[in-house]
DSSP file (Angstrom, degrees, kcal/mol; ACC not computed):
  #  RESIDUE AA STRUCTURE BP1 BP2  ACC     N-H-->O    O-->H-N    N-H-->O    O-->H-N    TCO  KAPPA ALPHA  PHI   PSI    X-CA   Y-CA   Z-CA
    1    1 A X              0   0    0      0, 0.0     2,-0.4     0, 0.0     0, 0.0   0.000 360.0 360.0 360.0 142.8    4.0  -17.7   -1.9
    2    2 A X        -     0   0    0      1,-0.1     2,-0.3     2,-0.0     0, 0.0  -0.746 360.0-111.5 -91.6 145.8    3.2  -16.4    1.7
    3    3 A X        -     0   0    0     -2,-0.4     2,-0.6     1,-0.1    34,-0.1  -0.453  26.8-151.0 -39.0 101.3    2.6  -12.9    2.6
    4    4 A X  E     -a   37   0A   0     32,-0.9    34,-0.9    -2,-0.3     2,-0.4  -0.829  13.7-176.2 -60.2 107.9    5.5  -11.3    4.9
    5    5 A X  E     -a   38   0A   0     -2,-0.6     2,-0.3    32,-0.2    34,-0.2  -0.964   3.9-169.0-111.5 147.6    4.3   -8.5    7.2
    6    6 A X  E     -a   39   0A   0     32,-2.3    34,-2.0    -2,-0.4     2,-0.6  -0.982  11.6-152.3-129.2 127.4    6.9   -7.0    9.1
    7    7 A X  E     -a   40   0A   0     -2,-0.3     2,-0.4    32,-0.2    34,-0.2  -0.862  22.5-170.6-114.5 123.8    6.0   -4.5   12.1
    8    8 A X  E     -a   41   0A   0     32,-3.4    34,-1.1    -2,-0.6     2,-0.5  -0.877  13.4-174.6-110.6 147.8    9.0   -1.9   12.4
    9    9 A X  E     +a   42   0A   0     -2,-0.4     2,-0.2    32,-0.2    34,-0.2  -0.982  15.1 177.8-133.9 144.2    9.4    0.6   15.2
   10   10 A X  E     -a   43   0A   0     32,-3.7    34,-0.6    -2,-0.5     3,-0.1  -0.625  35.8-113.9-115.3 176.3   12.3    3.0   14.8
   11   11 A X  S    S-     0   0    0     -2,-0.2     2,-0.2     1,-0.2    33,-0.2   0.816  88.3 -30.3 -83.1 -38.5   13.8    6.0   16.8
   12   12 A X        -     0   0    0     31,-0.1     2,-0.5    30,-0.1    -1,-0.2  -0.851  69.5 -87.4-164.4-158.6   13.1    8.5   14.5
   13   13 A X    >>  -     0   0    0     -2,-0.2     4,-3.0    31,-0.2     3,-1.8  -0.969  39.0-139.0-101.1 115.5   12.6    9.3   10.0
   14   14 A X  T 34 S+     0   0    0      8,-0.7     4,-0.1    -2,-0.5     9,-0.1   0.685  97.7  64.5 -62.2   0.8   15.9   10.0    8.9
   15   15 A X  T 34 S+     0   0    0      2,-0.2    -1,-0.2     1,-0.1     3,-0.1   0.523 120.8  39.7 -93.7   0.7   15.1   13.3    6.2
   16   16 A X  T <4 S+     0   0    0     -3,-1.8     2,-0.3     1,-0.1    -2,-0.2   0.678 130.4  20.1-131.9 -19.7   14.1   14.6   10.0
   17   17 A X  S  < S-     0   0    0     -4,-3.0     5,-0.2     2,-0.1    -2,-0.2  -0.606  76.0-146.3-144.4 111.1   16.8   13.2   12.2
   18   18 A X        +     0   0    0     -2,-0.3     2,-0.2    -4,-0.1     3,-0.1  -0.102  38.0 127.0 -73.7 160.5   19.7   12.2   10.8
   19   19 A X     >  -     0   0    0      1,-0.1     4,-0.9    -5,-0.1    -2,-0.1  -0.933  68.0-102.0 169.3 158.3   21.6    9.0   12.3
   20   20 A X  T  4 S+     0   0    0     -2,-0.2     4,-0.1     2,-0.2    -1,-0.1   0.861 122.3  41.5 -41.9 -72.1   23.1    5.9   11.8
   21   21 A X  T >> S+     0   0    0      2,-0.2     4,-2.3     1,-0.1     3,-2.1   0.939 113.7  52.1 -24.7 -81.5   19.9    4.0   13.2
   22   22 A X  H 3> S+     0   0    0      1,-0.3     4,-0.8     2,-0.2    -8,-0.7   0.838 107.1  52.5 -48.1 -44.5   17.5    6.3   11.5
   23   23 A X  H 3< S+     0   0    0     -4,-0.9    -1,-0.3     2,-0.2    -2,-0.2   0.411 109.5  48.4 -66.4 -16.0   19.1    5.8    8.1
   24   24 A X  H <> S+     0   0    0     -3,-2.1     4,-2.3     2,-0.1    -1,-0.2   0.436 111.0  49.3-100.6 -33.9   19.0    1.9    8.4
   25   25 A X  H  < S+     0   0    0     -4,-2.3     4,-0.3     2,-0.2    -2,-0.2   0.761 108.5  60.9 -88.6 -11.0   15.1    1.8    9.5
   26   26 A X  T  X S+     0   0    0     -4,-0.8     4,-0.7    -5,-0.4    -3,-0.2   0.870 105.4  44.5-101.3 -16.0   14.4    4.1    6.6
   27   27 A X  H  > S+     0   0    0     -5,-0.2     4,-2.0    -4,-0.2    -2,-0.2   0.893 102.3  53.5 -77.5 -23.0   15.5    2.0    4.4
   28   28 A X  H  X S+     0   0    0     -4,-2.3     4,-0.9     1,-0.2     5,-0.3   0.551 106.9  61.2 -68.8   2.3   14.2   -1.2    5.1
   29   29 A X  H  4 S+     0   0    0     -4,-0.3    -1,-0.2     2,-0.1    -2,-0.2   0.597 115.4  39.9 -94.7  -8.0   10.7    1.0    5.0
   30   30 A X  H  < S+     0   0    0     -4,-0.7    -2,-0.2     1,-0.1    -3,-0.1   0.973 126.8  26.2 -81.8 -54.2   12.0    1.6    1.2
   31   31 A X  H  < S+     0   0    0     -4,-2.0    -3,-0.2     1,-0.2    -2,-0.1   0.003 101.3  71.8 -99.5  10.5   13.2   -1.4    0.1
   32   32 A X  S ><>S+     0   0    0     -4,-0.9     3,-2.8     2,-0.1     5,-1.5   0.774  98.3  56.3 -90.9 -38.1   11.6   -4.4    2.0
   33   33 A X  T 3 5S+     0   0    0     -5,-0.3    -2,-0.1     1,-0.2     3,-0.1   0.409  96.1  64.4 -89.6  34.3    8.6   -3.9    0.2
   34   34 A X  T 3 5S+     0   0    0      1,-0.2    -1,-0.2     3,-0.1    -2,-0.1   0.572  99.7  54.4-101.4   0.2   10.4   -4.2   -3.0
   35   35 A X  T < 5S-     0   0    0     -3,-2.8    -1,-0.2     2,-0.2    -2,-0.2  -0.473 129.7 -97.3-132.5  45.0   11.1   -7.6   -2.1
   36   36 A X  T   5S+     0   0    0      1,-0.1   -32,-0.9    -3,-0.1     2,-0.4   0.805  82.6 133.4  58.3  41.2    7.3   -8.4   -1.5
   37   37 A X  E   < -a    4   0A   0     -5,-1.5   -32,-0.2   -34,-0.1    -2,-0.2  -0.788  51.8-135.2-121.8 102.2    7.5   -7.8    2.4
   38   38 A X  E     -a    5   0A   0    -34,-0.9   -32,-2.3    -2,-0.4     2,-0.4  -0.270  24.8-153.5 -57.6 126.3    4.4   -5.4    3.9
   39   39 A X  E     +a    6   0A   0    -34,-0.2     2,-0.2   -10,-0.1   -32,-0.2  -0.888  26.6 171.5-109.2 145.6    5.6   -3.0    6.1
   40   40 A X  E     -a    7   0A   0    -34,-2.0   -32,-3.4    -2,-0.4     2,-0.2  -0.939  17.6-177.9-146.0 130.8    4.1   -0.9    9.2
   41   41 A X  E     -a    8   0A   0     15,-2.1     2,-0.3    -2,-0.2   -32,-0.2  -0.698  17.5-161.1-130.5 164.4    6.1    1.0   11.1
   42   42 A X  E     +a    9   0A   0    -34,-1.1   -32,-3.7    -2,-0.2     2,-0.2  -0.884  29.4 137.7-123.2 154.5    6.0    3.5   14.6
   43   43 A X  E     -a   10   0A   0     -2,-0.3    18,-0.7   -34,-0.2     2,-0.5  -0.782  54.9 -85.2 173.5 150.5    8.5    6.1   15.5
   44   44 A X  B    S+b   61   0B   0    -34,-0.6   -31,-0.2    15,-0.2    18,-0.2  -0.559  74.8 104.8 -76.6 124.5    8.7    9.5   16.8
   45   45 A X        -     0   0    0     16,-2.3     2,-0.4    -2,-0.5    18,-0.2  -0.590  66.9 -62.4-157.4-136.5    8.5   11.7   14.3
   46   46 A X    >   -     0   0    0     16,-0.1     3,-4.4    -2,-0.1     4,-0.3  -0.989  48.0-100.6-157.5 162.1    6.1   14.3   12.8
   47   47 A X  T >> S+     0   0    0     -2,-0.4     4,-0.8     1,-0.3     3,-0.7   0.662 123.7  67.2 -52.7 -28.4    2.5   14.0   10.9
   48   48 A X  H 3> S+     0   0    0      1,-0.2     4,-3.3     2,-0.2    -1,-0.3   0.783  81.2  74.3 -55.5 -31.6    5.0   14.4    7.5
   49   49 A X  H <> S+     0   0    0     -3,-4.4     4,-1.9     1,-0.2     8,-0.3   0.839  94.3  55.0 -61.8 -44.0    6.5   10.8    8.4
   50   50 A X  H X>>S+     0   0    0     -3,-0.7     5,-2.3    -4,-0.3     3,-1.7   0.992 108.2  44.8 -33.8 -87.6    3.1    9.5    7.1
   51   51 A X  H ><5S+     0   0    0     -4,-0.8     3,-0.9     1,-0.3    -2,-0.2   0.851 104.8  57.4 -30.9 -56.7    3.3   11.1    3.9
   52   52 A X  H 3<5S+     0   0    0     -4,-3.3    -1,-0.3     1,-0.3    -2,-0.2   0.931 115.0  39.7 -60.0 -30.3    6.8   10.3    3.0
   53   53 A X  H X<5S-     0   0    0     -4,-1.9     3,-2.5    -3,-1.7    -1,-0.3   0.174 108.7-114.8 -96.2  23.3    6.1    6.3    3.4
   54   54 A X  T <<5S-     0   0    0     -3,-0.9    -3,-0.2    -4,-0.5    -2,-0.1   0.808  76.0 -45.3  52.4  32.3    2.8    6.1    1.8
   55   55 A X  T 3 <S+     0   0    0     -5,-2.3    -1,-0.3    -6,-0.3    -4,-0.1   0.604 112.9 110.3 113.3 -17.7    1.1    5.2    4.6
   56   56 A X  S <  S+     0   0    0     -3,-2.5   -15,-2.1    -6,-0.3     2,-0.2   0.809  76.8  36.4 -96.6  -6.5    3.3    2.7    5.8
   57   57 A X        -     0   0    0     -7,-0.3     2,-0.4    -8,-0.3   -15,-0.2  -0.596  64.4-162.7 -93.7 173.9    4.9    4.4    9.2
   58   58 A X        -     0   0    0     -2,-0.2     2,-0.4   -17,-0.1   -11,-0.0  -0.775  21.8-127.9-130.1 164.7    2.9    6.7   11.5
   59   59 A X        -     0   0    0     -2,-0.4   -15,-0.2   -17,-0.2     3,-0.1  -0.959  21.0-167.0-102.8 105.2    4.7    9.0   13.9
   60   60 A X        -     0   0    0     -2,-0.4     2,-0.3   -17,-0.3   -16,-0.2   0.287  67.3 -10.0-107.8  16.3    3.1    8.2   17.5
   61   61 A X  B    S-b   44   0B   0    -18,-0.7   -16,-2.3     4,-0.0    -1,-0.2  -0.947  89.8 -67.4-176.7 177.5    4.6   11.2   19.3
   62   62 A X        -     0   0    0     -2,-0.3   -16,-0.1   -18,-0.2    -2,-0.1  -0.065  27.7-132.5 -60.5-178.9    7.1   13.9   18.8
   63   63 A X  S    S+     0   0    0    -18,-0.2    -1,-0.1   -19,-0.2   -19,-0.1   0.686 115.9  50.6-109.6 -37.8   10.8   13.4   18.5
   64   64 A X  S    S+     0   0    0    -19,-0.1    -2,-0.0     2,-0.0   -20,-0.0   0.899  91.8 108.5-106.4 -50.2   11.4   16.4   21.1
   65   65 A X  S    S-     0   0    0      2,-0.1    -4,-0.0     4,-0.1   -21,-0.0   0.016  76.6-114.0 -45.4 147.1    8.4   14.4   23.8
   66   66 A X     >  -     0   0    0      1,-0.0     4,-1.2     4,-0.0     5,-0.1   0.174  27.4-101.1 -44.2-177.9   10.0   12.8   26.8
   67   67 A X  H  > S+     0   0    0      3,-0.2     4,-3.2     2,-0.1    -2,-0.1   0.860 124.4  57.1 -94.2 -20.4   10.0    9.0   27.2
   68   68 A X  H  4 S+     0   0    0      2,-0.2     5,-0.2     1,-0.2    -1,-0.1   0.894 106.7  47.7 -25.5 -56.3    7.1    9.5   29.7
   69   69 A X  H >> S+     0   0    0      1,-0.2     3,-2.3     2,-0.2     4,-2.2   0.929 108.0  52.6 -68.7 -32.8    5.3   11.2   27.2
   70   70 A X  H >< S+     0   0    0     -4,-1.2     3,-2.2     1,-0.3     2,-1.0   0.982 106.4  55.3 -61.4 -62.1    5.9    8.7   24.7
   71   71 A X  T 3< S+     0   0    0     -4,-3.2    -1,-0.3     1,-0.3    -2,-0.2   0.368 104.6  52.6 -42.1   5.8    4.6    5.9   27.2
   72   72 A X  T <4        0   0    0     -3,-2.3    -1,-0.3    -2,-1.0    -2,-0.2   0.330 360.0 360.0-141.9 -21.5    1.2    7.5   27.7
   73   73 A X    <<        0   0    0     -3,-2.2    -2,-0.1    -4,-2.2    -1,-0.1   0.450 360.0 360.0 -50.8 360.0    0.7    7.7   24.1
């Protein structure tokens, strides 16, 4: 079988901002790789965002940062 990798970027972790949105990109970072599809994901968040997926999201700026700041990140 081939290897899926899937590259996600969300708006934000939902257990830190709750949402419609947020709540659908954190599940497919639960449950796509129960169905053999690697995930790595971005989103504004905090350094915790890490932790909760095992690795597979990072947080590349704050939730609070303009979208300036986010573009220069």
């Amino acid at each position: 079988m081939t290897e899926i990798k899937s590259f996600q970027i969300g708006m934000g972790w939902f257990s830190e901002q709750p949402g419609g949105l947020n709540r659908y990109y954190y599940d497919c970072c639960q449950y796509l790789p129960q169905a053999d599809i690697k995930i790595t994901g971005l989103l504004a968040g905090s350094h915790q965002v890490a932790q909760d997926s095992k690795g597979q999201v990072t947080a590349f700026a704050s939730p609070n940062d303009s979208l300036l700041q986010r573009w220069l990140k």
